[in-house]
PyMOL Python script that loads the backbone (N, CA, C, O; Angstrom):
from pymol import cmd

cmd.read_pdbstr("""\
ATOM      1  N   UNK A   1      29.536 -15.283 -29.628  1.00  0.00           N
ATOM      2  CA  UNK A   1      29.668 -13.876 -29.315  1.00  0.00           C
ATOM      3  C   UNK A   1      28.528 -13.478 -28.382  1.00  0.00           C
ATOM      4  O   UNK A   1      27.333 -13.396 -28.666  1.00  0.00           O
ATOM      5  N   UNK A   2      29.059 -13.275 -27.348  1.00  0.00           N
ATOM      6  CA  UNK A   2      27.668 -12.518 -26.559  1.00  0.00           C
ATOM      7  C   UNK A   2      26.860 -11.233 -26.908  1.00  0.00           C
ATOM      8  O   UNK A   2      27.208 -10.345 -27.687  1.00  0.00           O
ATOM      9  N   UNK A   3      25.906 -11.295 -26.301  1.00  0.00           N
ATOM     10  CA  UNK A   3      24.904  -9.725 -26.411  1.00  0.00           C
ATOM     11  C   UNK A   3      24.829  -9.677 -25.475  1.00  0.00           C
ATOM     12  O   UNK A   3      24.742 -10.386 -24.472  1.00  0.00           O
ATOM     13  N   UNK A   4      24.883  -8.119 -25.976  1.00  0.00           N
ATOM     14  CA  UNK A   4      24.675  -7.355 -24.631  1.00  0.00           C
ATOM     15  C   UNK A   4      22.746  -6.682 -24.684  1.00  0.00           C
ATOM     16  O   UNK A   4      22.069  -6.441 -25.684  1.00  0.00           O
ATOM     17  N   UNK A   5      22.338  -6.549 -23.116  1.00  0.00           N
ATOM     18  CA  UNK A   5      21.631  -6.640 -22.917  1.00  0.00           C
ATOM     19  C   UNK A   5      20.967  -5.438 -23.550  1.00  0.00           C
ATOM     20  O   UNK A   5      21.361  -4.284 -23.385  1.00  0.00           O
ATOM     21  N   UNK A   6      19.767  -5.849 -24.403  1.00  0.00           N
ATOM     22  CA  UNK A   6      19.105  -4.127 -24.950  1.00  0.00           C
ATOM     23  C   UNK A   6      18.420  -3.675 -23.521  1.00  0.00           C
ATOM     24  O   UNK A   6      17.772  -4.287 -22.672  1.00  0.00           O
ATOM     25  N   UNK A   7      18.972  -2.002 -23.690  1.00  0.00           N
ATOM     26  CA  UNK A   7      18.217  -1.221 -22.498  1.00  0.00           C
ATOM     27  C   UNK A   7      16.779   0.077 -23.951  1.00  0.00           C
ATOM     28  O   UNK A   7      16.869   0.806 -24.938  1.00  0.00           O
ATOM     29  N   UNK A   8      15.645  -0.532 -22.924  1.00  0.00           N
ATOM     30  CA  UNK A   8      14.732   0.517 -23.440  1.00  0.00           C
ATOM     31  C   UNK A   8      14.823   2.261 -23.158  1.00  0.00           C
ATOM     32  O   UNK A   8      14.254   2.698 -22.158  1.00  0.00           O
ATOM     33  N   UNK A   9      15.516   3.158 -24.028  1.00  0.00           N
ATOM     34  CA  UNK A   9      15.247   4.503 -23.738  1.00  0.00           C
ATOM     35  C   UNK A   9      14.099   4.983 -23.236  1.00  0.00           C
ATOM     36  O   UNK A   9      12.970   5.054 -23.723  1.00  0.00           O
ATOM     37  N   UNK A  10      14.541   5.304 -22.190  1.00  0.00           N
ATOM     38  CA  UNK A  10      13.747   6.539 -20.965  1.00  0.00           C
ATOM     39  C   UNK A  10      13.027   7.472 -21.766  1.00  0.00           C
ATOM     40  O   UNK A  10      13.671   8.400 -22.255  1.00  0.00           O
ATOM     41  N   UNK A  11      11.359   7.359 -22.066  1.00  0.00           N
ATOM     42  CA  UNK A  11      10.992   7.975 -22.660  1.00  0.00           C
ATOM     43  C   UNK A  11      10.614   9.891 -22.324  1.00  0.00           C
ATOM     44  O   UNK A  11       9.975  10.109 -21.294  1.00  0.00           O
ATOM     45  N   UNK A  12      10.952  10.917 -23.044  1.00  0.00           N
ATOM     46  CA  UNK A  12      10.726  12.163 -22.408  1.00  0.00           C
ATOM     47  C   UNK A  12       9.429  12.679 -21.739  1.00  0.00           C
ATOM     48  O   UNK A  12       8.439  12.183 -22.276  1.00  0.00           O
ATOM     49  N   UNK A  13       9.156  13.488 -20.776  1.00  0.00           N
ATOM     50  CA  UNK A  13       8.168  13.778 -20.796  1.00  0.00           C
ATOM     51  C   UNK A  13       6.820  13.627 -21.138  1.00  0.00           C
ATOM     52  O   UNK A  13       5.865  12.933 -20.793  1.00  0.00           O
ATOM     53  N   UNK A  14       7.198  14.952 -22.323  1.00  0.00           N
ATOM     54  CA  UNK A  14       5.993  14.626 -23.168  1.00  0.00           C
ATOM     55  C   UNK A  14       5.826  13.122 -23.894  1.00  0.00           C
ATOM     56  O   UNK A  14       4.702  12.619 -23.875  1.00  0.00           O
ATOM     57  N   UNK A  15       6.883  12.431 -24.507  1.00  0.00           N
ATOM     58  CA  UNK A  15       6.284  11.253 -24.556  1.00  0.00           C
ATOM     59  C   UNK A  15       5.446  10.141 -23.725  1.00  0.00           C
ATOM     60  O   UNK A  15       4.552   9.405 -24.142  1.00  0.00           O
ATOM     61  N   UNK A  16       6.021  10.242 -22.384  1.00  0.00           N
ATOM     62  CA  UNK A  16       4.947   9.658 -21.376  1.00  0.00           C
ATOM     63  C   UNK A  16       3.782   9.982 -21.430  1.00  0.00           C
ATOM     64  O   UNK A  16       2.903   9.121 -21.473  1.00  0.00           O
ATOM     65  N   UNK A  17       3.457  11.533 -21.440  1.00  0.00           N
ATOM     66  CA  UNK A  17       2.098  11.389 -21.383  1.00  0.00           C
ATOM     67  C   UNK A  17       1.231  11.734 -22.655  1.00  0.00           C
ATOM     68  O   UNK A  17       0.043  12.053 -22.611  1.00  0.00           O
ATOM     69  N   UNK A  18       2.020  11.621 -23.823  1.00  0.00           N
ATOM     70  CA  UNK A  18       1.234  11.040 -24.759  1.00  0.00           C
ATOM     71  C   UNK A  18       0.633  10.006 -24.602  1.00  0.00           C
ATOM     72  O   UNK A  18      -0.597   9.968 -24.576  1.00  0.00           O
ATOM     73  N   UNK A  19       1.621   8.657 -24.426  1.00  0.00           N
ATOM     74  CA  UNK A  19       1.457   7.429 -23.818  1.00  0.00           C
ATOM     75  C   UNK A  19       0.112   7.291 -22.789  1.00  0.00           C
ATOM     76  O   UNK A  19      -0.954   6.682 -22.886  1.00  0.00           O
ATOM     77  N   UNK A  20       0.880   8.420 -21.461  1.00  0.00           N
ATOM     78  CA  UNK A  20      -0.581   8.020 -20.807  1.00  0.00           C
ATOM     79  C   UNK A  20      -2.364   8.746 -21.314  1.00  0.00           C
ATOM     80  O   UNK A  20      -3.535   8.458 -21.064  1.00  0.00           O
ATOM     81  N   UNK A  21      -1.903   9.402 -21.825  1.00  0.00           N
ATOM     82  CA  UNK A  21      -3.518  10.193 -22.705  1.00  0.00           C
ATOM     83  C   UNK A  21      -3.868   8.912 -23.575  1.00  0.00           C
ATOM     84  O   UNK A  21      -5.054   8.638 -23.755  1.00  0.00           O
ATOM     85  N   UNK A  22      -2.979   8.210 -24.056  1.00  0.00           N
ATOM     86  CA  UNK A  22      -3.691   7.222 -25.406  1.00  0.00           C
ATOM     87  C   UNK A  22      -4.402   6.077 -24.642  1.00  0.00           C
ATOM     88  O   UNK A  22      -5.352   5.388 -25.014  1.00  0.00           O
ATOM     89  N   UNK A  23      -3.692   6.046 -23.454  1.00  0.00           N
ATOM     90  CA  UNK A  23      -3.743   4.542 -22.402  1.00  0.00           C
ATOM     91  C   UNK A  23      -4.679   4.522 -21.977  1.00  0.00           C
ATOM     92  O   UNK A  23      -5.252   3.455 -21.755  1.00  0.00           O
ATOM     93  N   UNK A  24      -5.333   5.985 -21.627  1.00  0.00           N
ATOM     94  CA  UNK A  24      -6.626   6.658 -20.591  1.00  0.00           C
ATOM     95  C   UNK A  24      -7.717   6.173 -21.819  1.00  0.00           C
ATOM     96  O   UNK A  24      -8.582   5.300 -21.744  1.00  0.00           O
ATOM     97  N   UNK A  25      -7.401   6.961 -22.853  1.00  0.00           N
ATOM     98  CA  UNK A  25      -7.969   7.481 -23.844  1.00  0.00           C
ATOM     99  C   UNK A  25      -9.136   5.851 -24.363  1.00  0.00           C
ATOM    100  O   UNK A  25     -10.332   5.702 -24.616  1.00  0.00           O
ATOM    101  N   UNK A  26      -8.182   5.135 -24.313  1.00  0.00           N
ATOM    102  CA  UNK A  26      -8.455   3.510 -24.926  1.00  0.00           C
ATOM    103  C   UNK A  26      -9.144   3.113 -23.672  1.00  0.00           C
ATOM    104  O   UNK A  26     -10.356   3.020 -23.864  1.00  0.00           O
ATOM    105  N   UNK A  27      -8.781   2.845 -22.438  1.00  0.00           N
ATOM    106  CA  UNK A  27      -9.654   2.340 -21.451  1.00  0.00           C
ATOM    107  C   UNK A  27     -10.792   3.049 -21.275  1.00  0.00           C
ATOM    108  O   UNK A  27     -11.705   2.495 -20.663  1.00  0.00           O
ATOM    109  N   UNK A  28     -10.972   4.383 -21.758  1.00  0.00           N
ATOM    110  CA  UNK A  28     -12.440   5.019 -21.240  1.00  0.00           C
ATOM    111  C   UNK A  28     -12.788   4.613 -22.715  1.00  0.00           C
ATOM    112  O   UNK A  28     -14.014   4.604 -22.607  1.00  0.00           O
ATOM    113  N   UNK A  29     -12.597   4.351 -23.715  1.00  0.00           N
ATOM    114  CA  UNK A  29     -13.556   3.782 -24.857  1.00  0.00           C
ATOM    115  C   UNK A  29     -14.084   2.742 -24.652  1.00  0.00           C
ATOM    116  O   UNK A  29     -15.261   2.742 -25.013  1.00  0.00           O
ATOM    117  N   UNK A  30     -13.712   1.764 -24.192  1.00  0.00           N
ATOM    118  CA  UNK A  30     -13.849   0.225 -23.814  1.00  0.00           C
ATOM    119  C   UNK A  30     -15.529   0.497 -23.445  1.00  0.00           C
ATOM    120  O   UNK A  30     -16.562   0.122 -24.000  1.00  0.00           O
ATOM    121  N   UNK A  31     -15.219   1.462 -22.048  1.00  0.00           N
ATOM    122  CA  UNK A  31     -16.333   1.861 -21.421  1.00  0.00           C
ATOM    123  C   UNK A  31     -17.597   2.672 -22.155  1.00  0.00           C
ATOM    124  O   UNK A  31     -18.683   3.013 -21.687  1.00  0.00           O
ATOM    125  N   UNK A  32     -16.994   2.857 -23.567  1.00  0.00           N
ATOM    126  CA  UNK A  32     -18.137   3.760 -24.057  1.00  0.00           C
ATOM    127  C   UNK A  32     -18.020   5.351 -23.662  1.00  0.00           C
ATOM    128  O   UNK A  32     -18.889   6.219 -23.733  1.00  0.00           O
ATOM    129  N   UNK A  33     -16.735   5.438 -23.249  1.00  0.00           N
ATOM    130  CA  UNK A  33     -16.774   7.365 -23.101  1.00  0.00           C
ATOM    131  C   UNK A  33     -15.654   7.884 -23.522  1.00  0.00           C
ATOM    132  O   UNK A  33     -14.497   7.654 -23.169  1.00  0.00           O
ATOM    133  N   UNK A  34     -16.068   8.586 -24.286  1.00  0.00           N
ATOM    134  CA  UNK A  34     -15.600  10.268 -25.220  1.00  0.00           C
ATOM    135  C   UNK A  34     -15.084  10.854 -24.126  1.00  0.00           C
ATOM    136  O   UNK A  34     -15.774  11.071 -23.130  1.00  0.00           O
ATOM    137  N   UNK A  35     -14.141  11.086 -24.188  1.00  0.00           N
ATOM    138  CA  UNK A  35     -13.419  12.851 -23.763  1.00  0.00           C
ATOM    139  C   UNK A  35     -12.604  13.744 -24.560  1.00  0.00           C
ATOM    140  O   UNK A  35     -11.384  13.850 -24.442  1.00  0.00           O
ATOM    141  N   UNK A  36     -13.406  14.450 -25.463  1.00  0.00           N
ATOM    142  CA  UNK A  36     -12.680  15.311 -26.594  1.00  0.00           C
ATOM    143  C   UNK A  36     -12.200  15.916 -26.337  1.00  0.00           C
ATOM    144  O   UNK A  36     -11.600  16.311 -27.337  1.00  0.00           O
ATOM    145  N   UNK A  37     -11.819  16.635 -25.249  1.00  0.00           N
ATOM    146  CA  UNK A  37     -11.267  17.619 -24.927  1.00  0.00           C
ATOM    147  C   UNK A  37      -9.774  17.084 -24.079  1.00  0.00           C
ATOM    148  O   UNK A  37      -8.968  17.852 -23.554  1.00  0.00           O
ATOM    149  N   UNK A  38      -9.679  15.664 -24.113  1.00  0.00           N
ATOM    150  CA  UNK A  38      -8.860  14.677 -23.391  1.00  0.00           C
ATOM    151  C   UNK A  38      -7.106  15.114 -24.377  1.00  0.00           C
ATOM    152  O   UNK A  38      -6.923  15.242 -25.587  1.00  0.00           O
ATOM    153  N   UNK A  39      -6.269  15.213 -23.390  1.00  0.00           N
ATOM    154  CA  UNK A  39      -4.648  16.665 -24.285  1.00  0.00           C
ATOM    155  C   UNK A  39      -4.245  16.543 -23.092  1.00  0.00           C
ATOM    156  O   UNK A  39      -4.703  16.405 -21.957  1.00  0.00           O
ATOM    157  N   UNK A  40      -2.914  16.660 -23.818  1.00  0.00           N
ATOM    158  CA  UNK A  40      -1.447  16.552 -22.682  1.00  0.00           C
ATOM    159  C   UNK A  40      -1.440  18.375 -22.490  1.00  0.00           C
ATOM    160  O   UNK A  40      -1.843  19.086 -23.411  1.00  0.00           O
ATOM    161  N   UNK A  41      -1.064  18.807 -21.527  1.00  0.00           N
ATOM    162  CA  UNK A  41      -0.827  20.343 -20.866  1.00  0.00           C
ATOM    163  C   UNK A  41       0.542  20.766 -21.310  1.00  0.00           C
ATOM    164  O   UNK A  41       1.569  20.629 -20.646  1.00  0.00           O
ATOM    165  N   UNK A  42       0.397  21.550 -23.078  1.00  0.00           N
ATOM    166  CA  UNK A  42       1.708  21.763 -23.201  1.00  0.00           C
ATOM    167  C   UNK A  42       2.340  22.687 -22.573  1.00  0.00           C
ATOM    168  O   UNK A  42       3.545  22.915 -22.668  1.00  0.00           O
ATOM    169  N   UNK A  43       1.287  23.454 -21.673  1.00  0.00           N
ATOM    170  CA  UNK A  43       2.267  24.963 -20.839  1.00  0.00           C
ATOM    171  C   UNK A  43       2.402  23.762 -19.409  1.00  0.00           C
ATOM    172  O   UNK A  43       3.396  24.290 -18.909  1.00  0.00           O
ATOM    173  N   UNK A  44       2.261  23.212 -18.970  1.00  0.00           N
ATOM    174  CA  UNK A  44       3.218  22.384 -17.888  1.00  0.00           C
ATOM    175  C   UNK A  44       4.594  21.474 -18.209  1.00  0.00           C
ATOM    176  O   UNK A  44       5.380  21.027 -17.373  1.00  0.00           O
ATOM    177  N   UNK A  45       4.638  21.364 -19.357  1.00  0.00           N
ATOM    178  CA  UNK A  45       5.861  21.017 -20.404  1.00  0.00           C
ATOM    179  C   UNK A  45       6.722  21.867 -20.418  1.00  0.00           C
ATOM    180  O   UNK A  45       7.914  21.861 -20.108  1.00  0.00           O
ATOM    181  N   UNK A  46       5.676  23.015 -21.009  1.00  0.00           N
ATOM    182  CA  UNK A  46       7.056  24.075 -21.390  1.00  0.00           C
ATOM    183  C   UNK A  46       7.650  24.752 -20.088  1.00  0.00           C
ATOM    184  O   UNK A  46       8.851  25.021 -20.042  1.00  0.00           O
ATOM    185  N   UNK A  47       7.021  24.955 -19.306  1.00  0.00           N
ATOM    186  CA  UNK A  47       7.751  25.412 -17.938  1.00  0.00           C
ATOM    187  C   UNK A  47       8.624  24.804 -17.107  1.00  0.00           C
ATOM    188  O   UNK A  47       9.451  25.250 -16.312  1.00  0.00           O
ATOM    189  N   UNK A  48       8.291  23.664 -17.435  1.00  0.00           N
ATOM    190  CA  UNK A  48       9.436  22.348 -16.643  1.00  0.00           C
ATOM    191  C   UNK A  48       8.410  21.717 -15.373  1.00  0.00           C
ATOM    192  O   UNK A  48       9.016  21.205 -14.432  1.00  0.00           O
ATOM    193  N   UNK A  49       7.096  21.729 -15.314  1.00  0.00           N
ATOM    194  CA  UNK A  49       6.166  21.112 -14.790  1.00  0.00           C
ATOM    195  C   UNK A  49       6.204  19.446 -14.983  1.00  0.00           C
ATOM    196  O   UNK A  49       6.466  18.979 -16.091  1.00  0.00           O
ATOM    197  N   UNK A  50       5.954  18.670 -13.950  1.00  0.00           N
ATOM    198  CA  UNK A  50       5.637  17.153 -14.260  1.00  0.00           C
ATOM    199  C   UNK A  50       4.538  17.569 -15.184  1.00  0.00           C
ATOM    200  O   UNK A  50       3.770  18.511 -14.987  1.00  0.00           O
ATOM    201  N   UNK A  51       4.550  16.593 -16.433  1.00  0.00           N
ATOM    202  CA  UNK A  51       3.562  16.304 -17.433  1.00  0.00           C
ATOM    203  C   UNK A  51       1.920  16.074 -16.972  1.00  0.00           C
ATOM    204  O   UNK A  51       1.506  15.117 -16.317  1.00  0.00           O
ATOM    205  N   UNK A  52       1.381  16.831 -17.319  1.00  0.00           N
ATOM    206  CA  UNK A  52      -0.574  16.927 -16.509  1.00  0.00           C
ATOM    207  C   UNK A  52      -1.173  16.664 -18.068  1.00  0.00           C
ATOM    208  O   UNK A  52      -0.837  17.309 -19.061  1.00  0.00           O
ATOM    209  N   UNK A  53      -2.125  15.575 -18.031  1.00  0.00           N
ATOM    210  CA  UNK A  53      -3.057  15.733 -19.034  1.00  0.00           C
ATOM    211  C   UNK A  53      -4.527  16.354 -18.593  1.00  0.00           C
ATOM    212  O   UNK A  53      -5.119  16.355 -17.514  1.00  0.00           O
ATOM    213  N   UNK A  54      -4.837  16.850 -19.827  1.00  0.00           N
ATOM    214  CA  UNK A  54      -6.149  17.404 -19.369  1.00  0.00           C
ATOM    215  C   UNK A  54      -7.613  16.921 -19.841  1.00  0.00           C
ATOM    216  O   UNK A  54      -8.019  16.561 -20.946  1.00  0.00           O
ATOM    217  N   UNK A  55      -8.284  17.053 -18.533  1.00  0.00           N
ATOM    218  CA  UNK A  55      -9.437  15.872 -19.282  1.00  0.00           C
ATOM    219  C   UNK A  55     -10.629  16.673 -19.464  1.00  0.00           C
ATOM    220  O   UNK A  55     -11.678  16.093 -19.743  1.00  0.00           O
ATOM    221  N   UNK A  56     -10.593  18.388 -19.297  1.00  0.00           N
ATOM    222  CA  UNK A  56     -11.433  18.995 -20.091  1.00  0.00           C
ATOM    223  C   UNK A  56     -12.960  19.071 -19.165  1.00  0.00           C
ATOM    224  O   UNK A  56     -12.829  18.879 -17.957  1.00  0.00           O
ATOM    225  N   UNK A  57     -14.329  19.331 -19.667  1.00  0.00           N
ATOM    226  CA  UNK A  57     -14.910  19.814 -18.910  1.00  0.00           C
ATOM    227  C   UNK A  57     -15.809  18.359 -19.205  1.00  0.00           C
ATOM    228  O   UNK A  57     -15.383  17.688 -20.145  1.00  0.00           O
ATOM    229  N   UNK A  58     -16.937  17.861 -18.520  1.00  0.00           N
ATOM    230  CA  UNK A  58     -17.809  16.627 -19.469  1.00  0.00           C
ATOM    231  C   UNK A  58     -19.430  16.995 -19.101  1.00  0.00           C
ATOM    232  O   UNK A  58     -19.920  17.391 -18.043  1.00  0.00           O
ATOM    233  N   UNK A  59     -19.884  16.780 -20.057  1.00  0.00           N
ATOM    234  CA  UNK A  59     -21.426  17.088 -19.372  1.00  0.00           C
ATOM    235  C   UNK A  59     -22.113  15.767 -18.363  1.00  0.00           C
ATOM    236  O   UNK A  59     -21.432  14.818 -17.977  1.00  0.00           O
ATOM    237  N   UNK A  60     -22.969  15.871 -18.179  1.00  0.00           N
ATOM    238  CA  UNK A  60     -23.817  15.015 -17.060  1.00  0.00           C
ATOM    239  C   UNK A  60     -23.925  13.576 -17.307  1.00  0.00           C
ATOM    240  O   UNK A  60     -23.938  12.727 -16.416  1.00  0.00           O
ATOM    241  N   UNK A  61     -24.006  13.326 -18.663  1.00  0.00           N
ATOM    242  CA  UNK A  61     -24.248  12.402 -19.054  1.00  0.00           C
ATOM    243  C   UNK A  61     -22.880  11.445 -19.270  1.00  0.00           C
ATOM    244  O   UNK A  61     -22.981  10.223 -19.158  1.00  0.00           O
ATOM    245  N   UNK A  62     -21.294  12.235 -19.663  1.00  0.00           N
ATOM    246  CA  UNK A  62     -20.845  12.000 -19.552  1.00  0.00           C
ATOM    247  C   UNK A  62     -19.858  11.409 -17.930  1.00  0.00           C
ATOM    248  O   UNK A  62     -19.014  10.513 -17.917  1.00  0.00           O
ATOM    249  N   UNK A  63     -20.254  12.126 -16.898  1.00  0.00           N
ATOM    250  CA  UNK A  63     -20.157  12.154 -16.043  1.00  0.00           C
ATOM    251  C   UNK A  63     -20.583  11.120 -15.537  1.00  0.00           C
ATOM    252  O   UNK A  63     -19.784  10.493 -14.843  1.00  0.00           O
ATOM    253  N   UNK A  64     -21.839  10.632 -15.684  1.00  0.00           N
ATOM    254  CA  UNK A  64     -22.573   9.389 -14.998  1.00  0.00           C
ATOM    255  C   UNK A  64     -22.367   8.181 -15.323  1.00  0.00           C
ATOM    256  O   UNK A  64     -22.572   7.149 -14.684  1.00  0.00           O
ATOM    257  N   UNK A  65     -21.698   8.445 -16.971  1.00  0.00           N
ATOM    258  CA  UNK A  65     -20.550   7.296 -17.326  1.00  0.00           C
ATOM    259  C   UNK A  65     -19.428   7.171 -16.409  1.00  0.00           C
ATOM    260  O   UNK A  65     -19.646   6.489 -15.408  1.00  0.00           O
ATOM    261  N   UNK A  66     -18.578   7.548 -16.505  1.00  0.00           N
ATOM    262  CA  UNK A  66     -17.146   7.987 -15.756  1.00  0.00           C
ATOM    263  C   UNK A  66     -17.798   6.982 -14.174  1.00  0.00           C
ATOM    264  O   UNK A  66     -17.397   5.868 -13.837  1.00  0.00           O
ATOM    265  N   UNK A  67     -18.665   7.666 -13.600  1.00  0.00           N
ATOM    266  CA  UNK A  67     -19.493   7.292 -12.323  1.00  0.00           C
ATOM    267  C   UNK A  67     -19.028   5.694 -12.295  1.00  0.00           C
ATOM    268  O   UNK A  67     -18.148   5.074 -11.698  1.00  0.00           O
ATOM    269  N   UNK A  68     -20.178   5.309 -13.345  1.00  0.00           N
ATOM    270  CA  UNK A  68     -20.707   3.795 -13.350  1.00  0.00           C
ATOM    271  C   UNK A  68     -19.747   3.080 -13.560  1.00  0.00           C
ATOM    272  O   UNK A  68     -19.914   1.973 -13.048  1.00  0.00           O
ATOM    273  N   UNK A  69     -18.637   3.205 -14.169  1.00  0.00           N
ATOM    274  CA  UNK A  69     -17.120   2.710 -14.481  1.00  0.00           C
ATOM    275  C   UNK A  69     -16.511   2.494 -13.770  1.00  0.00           C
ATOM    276  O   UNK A  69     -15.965   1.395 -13.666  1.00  0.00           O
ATOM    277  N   UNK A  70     -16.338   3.551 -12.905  1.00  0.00           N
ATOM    278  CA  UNK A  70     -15.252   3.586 -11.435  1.00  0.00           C
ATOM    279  C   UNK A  70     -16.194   2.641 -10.651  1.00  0.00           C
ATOM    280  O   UNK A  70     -15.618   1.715 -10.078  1.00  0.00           O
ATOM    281  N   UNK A  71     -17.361   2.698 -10.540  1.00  0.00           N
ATOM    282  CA  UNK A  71     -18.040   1.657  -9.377  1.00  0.00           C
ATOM    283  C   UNK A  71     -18.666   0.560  -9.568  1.00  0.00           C
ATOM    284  O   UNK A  71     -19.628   0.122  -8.936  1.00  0.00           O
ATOM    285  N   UNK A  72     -17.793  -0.158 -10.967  1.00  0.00           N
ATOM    286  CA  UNK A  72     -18.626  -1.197 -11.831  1.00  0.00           C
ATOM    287  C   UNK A  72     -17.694  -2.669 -10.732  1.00  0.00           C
ATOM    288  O   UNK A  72     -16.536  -2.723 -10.317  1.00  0.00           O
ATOM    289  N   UNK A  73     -18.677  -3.495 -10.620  1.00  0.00           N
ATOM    290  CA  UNK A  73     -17.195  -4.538  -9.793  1.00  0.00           C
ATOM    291  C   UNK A  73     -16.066  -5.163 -10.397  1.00  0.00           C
ATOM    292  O   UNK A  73     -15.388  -6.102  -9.981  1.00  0.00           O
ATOM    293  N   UNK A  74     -15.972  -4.504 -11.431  1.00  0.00           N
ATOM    294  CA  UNK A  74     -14.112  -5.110 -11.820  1.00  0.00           C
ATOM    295  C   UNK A  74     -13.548  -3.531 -11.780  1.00  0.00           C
ATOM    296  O   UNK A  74     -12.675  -3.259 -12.604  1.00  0.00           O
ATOM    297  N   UNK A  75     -13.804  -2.927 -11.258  1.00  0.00           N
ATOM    298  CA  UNK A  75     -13.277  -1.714 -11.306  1.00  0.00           C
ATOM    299  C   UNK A  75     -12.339  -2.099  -9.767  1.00  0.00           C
ATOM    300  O   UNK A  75     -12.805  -2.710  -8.805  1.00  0.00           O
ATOM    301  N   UNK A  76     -10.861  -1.521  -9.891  1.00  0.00           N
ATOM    302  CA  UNK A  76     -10.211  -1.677  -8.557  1.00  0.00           C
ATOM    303  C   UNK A  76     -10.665  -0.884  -7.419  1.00  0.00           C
ATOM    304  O   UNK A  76     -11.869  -0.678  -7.567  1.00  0.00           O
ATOM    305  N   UNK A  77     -10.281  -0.417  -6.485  1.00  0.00           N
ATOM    306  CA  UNK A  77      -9.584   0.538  -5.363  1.00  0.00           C
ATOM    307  C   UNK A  77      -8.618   0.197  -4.777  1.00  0.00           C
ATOM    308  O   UNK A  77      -8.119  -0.913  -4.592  1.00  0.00           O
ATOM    309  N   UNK A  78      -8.276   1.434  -4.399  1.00  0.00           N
ATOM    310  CA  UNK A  78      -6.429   1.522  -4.003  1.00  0.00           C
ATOM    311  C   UNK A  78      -6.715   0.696  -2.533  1.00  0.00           C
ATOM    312  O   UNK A  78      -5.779   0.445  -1.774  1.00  0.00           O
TER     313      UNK A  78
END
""", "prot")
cmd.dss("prot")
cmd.show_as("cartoon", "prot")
cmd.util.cbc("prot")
cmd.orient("prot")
């Protein structure tokens, strides 16, 4: 008897960027940085906006993390 091929459901919206907040969320830990204030934008949801997460305000220190991360040499560019 054959099978048929499983198709993965198209996840909604807001599930994507749950997804991508947890994805962010886990790679900036790796690095050692907190963003508590790190939340999916439920008023760009509810309006029918592409899904925006929000990464909130960070102090200096946090900031100079974020910095050293992006310009560490396994870090990419486009």
């Amino acid at each position: 008897m054959p099978t048929s091929p499983t198709t993965t459901p198209t996840p909604t919206p807001r599930q994507a960027a749950e997804t991508a907040m947890r994805e962010l969320d886990t790679a900036l830990r790796r690095h050692g940085i907190l963003l508590p204030s790190l939340s999916v934008d439920g008023h760009a949801l509810r309006v029918g906006l592409r899904p925006l997460l929000g990464l909130g305000r960070v102090n200096l220190d946090t900031a100079k993390m974020l910095t050293d991360a992006l310009n560490s040499p396994g870090a990419s560019t486009p």
